[in-house]
C-alpha positions as CSV (number, residue, x, y, z in Angstrom):
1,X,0.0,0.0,0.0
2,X,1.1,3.3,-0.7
3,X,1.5,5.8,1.9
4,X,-1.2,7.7,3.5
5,X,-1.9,11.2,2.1
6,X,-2.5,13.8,4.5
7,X,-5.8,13.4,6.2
8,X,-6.5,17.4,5.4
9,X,-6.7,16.6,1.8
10,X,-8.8,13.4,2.3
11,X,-11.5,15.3,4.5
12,X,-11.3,18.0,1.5
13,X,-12.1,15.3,-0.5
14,X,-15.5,14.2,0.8
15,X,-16.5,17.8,1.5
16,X,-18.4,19.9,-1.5
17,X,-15.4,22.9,-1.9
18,X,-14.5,21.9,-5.7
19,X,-12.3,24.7,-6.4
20,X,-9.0,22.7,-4.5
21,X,-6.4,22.3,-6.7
22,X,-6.0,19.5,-9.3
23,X,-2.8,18.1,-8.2
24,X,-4.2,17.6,-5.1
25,X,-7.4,16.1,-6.1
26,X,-5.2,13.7,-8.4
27,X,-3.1,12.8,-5.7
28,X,-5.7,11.2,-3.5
29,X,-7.7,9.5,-6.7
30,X,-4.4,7.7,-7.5
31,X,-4.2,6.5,-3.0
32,X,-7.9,5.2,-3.5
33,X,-6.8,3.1,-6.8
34,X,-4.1,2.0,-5.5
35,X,-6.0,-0.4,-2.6
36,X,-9.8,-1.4,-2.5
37,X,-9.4,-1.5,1.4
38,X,-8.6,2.7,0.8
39,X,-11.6,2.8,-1.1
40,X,-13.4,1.1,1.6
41,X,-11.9,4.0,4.1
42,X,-13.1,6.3,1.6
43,X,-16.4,5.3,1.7
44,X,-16.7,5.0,5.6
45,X,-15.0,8.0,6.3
46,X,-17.9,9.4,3.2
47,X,-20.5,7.9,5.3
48,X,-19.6,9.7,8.4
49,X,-19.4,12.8,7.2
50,X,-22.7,12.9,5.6
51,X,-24.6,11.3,8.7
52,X,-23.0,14.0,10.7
53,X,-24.4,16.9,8.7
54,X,-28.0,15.2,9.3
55,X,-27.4,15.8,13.2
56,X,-28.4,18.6,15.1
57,X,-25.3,18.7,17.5
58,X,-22.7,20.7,17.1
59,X,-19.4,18.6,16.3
60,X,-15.9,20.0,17.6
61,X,-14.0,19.6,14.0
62,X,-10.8,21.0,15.1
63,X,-10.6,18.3,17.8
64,X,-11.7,15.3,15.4
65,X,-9.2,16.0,12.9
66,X,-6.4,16.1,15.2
67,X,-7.6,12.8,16.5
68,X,-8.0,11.3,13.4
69,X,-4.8,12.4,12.1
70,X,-2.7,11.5,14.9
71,X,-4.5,7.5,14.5
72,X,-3.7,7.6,10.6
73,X,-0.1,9.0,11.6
74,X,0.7,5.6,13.9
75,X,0.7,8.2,16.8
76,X,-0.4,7.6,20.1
77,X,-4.2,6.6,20.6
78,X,-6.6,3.6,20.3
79,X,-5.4,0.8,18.2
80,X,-6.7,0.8,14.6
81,X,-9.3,-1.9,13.4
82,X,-8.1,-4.5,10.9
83,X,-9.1,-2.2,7.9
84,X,-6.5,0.7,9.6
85,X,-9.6,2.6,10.5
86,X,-11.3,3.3,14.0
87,X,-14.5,6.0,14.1
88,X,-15.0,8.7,16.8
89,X,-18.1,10.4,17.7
90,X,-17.1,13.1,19.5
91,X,-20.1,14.2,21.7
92,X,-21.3,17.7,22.5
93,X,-20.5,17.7,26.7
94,X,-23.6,17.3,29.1
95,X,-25.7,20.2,30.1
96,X,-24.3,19.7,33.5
97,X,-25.7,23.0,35.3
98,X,-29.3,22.2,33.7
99,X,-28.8,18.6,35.7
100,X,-27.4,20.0,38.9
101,X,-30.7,22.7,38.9
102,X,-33.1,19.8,37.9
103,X,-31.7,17.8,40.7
104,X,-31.8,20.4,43.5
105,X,-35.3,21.6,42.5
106,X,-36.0,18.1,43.4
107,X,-34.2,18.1,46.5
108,X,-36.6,21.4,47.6
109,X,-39.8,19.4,46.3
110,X,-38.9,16.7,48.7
111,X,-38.3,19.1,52.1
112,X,-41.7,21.1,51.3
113,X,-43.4,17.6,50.7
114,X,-42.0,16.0,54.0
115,X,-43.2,18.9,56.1
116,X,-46.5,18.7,54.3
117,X,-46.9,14.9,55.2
118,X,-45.8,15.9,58.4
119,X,-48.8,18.6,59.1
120,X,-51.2,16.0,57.1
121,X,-49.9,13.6,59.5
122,X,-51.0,15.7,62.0
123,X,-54.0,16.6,61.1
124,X,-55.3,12.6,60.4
125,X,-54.2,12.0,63.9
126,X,-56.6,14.3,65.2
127,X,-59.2,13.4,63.0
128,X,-58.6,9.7,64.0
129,X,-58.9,10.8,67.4
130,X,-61.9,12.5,66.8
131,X,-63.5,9.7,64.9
132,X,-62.7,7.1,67.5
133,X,-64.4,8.9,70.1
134,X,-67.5,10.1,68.3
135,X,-67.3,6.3,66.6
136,X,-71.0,4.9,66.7
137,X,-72.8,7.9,68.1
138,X,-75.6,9.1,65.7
139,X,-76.5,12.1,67.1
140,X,-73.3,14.4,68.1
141,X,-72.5,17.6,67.8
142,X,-69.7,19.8,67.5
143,X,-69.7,22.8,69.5
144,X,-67.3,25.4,68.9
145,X,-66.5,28.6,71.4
146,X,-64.4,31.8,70.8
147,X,-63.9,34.8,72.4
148,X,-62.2,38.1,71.7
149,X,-59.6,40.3,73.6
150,X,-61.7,41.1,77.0
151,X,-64.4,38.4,76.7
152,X,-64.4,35.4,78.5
153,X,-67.3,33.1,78.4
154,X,-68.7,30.3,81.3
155,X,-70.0,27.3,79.9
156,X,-72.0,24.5,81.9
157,X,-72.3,20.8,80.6
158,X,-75.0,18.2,81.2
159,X,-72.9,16.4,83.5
160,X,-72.2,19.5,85.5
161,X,-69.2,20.4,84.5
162,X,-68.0,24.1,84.5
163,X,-65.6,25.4,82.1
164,X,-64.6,29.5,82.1
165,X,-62.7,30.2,78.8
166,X,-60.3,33.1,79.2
167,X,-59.8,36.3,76.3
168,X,-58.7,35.3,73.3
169,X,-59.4,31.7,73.4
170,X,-61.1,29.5,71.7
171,X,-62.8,25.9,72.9
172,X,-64.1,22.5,70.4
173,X,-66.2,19.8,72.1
174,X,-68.5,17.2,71.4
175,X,-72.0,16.7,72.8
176,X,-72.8,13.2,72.4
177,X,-75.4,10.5,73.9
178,X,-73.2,8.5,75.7
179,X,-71.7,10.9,77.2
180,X,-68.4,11.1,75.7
181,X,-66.2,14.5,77.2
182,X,-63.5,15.7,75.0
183,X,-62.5,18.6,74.8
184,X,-59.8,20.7,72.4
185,X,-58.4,24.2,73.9
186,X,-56.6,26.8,71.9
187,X,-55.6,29.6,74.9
188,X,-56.4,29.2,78.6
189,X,-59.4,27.9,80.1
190,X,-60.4,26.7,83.6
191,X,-62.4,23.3,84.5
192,X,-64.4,22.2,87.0
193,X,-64.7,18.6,86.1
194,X,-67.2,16.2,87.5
195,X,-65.7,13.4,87.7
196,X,-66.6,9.9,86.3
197,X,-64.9,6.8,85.9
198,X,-67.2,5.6,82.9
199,X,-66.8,8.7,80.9
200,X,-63.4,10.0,81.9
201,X,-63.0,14.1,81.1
202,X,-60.0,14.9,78.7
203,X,-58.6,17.4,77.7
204,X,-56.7,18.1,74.1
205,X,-54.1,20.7,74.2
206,X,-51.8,20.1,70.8
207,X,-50.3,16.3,70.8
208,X,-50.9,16.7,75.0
209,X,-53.4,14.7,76.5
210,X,-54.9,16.4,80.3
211,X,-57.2,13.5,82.0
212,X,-58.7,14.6,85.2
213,X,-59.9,12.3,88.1
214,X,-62.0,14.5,90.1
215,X,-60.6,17.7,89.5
216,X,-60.5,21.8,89.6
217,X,-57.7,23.0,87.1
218,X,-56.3,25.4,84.8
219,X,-54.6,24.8,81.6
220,X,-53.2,27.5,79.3
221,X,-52.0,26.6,75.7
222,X,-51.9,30.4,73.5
223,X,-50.5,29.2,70.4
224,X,-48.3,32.4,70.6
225,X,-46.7,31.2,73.1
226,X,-43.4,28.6,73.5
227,X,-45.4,26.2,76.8
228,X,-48.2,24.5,77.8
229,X,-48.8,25.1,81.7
230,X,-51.2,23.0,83.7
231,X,-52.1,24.0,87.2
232,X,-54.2,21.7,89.6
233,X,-56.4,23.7,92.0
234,X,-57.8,20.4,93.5
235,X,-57.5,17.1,92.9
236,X,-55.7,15.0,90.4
237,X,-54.6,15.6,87.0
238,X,-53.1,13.3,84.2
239,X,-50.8,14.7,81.9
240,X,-49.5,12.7,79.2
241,X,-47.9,13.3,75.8
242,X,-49.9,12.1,72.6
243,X,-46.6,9.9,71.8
244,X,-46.2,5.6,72.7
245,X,-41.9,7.2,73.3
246,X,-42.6,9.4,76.6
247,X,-44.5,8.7,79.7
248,X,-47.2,11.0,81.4
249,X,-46.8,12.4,84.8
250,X,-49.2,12.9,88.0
251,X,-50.1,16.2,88.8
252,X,-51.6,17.3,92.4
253,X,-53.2,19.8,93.9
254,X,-51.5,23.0,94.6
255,X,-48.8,21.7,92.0
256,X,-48.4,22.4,88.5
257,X,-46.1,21.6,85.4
258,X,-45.1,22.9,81.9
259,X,-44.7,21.3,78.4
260,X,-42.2,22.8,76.3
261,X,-42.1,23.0,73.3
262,X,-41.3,19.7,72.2
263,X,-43.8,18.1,74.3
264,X,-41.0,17.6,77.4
265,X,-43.0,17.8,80.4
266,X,-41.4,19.6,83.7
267,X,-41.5,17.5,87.1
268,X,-45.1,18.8,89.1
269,X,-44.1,22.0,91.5
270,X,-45.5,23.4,94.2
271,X,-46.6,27.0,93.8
272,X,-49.5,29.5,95.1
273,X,-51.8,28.3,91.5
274,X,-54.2,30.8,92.9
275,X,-51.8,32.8,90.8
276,X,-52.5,31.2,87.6
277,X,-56.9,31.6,88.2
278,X,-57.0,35.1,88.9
279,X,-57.4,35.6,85.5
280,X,-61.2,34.7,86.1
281,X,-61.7,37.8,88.4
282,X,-60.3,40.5,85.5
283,X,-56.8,40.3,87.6
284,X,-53.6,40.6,85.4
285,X,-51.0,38.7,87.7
286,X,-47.4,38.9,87.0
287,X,-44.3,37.2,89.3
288,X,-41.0,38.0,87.2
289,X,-42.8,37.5,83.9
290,X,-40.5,38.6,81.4
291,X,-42.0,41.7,79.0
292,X,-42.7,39.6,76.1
293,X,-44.9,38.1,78.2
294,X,-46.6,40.7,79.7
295,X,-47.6,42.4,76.3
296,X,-49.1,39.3,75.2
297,X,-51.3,39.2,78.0
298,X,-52.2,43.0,77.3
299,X,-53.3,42.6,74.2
300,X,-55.7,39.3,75.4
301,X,-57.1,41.6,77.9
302,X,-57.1,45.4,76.3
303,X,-56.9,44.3,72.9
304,X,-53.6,46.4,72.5
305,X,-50.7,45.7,71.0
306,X,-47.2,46.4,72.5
307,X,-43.9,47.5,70.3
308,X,-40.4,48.3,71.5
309,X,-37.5,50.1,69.7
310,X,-34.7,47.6,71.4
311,X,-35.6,44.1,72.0
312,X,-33.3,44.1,75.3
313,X,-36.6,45.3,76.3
314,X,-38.4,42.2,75.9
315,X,-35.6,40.6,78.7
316,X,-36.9,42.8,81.3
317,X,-39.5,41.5,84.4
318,X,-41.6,42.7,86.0
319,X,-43.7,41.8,89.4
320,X,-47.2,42.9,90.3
321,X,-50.8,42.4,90.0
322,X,-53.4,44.9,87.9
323,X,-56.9,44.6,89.0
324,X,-60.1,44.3,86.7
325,X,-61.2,47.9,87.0
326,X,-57.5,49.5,85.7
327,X,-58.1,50.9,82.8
328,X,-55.6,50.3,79.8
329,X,-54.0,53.9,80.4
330,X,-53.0,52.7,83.8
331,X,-51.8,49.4,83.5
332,X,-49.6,51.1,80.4
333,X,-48.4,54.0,82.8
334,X,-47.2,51.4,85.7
335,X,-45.3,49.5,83.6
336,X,-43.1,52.2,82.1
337,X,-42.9,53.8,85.5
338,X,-41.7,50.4,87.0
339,X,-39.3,49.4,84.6
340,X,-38.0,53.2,83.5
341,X,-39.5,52.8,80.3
342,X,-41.1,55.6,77.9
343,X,-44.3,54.9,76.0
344,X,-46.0,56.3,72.6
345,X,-49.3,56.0,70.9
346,X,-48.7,54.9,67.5
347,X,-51.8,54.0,65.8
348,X,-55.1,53.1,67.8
349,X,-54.5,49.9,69.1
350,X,-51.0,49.5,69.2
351,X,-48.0,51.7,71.4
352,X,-44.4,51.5,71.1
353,X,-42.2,51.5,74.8
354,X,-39.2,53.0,74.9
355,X,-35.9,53.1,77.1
356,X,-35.3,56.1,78.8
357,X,-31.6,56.4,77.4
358,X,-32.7,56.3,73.8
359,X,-35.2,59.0,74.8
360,X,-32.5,61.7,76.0
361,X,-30.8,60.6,73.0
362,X,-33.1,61.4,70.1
363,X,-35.6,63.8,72.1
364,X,-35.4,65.7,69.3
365,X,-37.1,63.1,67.1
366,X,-39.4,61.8,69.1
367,X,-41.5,65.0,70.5
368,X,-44.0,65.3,73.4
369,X,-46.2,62.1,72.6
370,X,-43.8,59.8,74.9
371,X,-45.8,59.4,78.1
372,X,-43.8,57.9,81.2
């Protein structure tokens, strides 16, 4: 066999630019007479080309010449087939970044679907719940209690059970024949149950179950708030988490305990729980409550909403009792006087406090509406 012409003037060859020269053109007719096995390269090498051009992807020539040059030249590279001839498809590169976005969009899917299973979850638990105690009862009903900032309602069941639902609270129970007492409580509320062992009173507070055995108590759950506190006035209470994992506790009277967060419930402590019923006499009792809470429990009684301009504010506590004829002016006034705070009206249900320090500071911004 002769030797090889330059690939350049082969891949000239099977292209459609006829204006090459003619001693270059004869060159590479007298290579494929020479051999039929050239003019079987020919043909493949034709044959590639033109199913190329058919293609939409775009081809890197530059680098498939070299390539095939340095195979025809003996050079380094993938061993030739028996006819001296091995074909590359040189592939356009993956859309990487499109793959990388497609698989992080599916990584978000999958954390939004998991905490919707987990609220569905949830959700069919307590309809469960509900199902299995209202299971075979006919005639039930669904009574549903709210009230606003300032209200608080007394309700009175069949069996003689008294229930007072605090401001800004808001209480689900069933009325059914057989005398089935569950109850779900959103804010505070206190029970006087009558007890029976047949048709044992419970009380839903989130995943927390509160089971009394003849019992006075108080139980507030505000789902602004971080705990659920339960406080036995007399009597026995059961307080167990709606989980198989952690056990319930005891509660007696003149004791009381909180559930975090999480559902971890505090050992029972003794306290003065008088503390925790004044509520139902229009008292606002506070023993080192820190602000934040505080102005939640203003704006359940007054309806008013309390701002600061520094949240060290919030850290600050403060001890006393307002009764239920202070006015909302007052209890305002005391508590900026108590903890050397300022105070502003900024819209007509809302005020902002204020330290004292930021006052002398920018006085000249904040004019003669600051009351203290």
């Amino acid at each position: 066999m002769k030797t090889n012409p330059d690939v350049r003037q082969l891949t000239t060859h099977t292209s459609s630019d006829r204006t090459e020269e003619t001693k270059k053109k004869n060159k590479v007719e007298r290579w494929l007479t020479s051999s039929p096995k050239n003019r079987k390269m020919l043909d493949k090498l034709q044959n590639m080309w033109e199913w190329s051009e058919r293609t939409d992807n775009k081809w890197d020539t530059e680098r498939a010449a070299k390539r095939f040059a340095a195979m025809m030249g003996g050079s380094a590279g993938p061993p030739q087939t028996g006819d001296g001839v091995r074909l590359f498809r040189i592939d356009p590169k993956p859309p990487v970044a499109r793959i990388r976005l497609k698989t992080f969009s599916q990584i978000a899917a999958a954390l939004v679907l998991l905490a919707g299973i987990s609220y569905v979850v949830q959700r069919l638990r307590q309809s469960a719940l509900q199902k299995e105690i209202l299971d075979g009862n006919k005639n039930f009903v669904i009574e549903e209690v709210s009230t606003k900032p300032g209200q608080q309602v007394s309700l009175n069941f069949d069996d003689g059970t008294k229930v007072v639902l605090n401001s800004a609270s808001h209480l689900r129970y069933s009325a059914t024949p057989n005398g089935s007492r569950n109850v779900y409580l959103q804010g505070e509320a206190f029970f006087a149950v009558v007890h029976s062992r047949a048709h044992p009173f419970i009380v839903h507070v989130g995943n927390e179950i509160i089971k009394d055995v003849g019992t006075k108590f108080d139980v507030s759950a505000w789902s602004d708030g971080a705990n659920t506190r339960i406080a036995v006035v007399d009597g026995i209470v059961s307080v167990r988490p709606d989980s198989r994992t952690r056990k319930g506790i005891v509660v007696l009277r003149n004791q009381y305990c909180v559930i975090d967060s999480v559902g971890v419930i505090t050992p029972p402590t003794r306290a003065n729980v008088s503390w925790y019923t004044d509520w139902m006499k229009g008292e606002l009792v506070f023993h080192g409550a820190p602000l934040s809470e505080v102005f939640r429990q203003i704006w359940r009684r007054f309806g008013v909403h309390c701002v600061v301009n520094d949240r060290s504010i919030l850290s600050k506590r403060l001890t006393t009792i307002f009764r239920h004829r202070d006015p909302p002016q007052r209890v305002l006034r005391m508590i900026a006087v108590s903890l050397n705070l300022g105070y502003r009206s900024v819209s007509t249900d809302s005020v902002e406090f204020i330290d004292l320090r930021s006052i002398q500071v920018h006085s000249d911004t904040r004019g003669a509406a600051i009351g203290s």
